[in-house]
N, C-alpha and C positions, 0 to 999 in steps of 0.2 A: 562624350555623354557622361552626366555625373551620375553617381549611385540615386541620387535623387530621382534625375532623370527615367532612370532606369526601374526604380521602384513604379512610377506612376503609368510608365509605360507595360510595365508587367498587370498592375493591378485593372488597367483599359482591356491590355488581351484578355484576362480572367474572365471580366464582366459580357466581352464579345464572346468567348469559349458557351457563356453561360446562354445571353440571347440566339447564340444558334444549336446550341445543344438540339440532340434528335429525339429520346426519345426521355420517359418520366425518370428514370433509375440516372441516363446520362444527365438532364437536366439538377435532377438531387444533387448529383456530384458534383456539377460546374456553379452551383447557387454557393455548395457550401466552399466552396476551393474561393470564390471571389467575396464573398460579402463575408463581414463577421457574425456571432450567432445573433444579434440584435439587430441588426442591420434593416437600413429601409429604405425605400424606393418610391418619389414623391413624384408625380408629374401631373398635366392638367387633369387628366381622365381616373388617376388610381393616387391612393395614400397609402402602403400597406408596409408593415413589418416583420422581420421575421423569415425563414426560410421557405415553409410554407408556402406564404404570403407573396414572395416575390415570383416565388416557382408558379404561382397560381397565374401570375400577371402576364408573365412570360410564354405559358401554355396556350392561351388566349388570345396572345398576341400571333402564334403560331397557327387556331384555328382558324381567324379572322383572314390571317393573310398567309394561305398555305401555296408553297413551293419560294417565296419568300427569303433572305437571307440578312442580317445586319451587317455593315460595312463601316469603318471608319472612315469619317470627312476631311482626313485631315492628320496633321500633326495633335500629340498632345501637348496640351501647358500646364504647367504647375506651379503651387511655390507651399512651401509648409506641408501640411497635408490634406490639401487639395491641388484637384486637377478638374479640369476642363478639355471636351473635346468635342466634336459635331459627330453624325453618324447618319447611315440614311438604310433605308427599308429597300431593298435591290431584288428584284424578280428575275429569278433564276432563267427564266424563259426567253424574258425579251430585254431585260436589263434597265424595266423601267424603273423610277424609284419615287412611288407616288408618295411617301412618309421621310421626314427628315426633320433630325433635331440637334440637340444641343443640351447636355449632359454637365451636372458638375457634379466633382463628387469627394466626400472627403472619407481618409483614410484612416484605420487603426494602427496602434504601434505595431504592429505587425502588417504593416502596407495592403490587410485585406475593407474593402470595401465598408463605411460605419451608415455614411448615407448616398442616394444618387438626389440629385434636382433635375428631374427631364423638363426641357422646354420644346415644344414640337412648333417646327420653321411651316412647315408644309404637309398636309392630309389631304387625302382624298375629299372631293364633295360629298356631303351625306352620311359623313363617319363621324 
């Protein structure tokens, strides 16, 4: 595995440290540990930026679908500074996983998060 490698695959765990984060104080801590202070997070449903901003989307997404977990689809890929990886919405109860996407994202000279591009594969009916 190259240090590259390694960069992109660190800055994926960050990002998932951050979508399952528990509670507002842990979620502060894993937005700012992954994203940089400008940072933003575009998908079909949200535009937003800012630490804020993404902690706001992530809280939400936690309301929405509580007991809930995000999971990696997959391997990461990268080249430069971006990476690409799939991810899926997993219910801790019964292991369904009605949400599932696909994620790019590119990084600052410090391999923390500058933007994400979510693409969502699969949602619930009615969402």
């Amino acid at each position: 595995m190259s240090a590259n490698t390694d960069r992109y695959e660190t800055a994926v765990a960050r990002y998932f440290d951050a979508w399952n984060a528990g509670g507002p104080e842990e979620l502060a801590k894993a937005v700012a540990a992954a994203w940089s202070e400008d940072g933003g997070y575009t998908d079909p449903l949200v535009d937003v930026s800012g630490h804020e901003g993404i902690a706001a989307v992530i809280a939400a997404a936690h309301e929405q679908f509580p007991g809930f977990v995000f999971r990696p689809g997959g391997s990461v890929d990268g080249h430069h500074d971006t990476a690409r990886f799939s991810w899926e919405l997993v219910s801790e109860a019964d292991g369904s996983a009605p949400v599932a996407g696909f994620d790019v994202i590119t990084l600052d000279e410090d391999g923390r998060i500058r933007s994400v591009l979510g693409f969502l594969d699969r949602v619930p009916a009615g969402a």
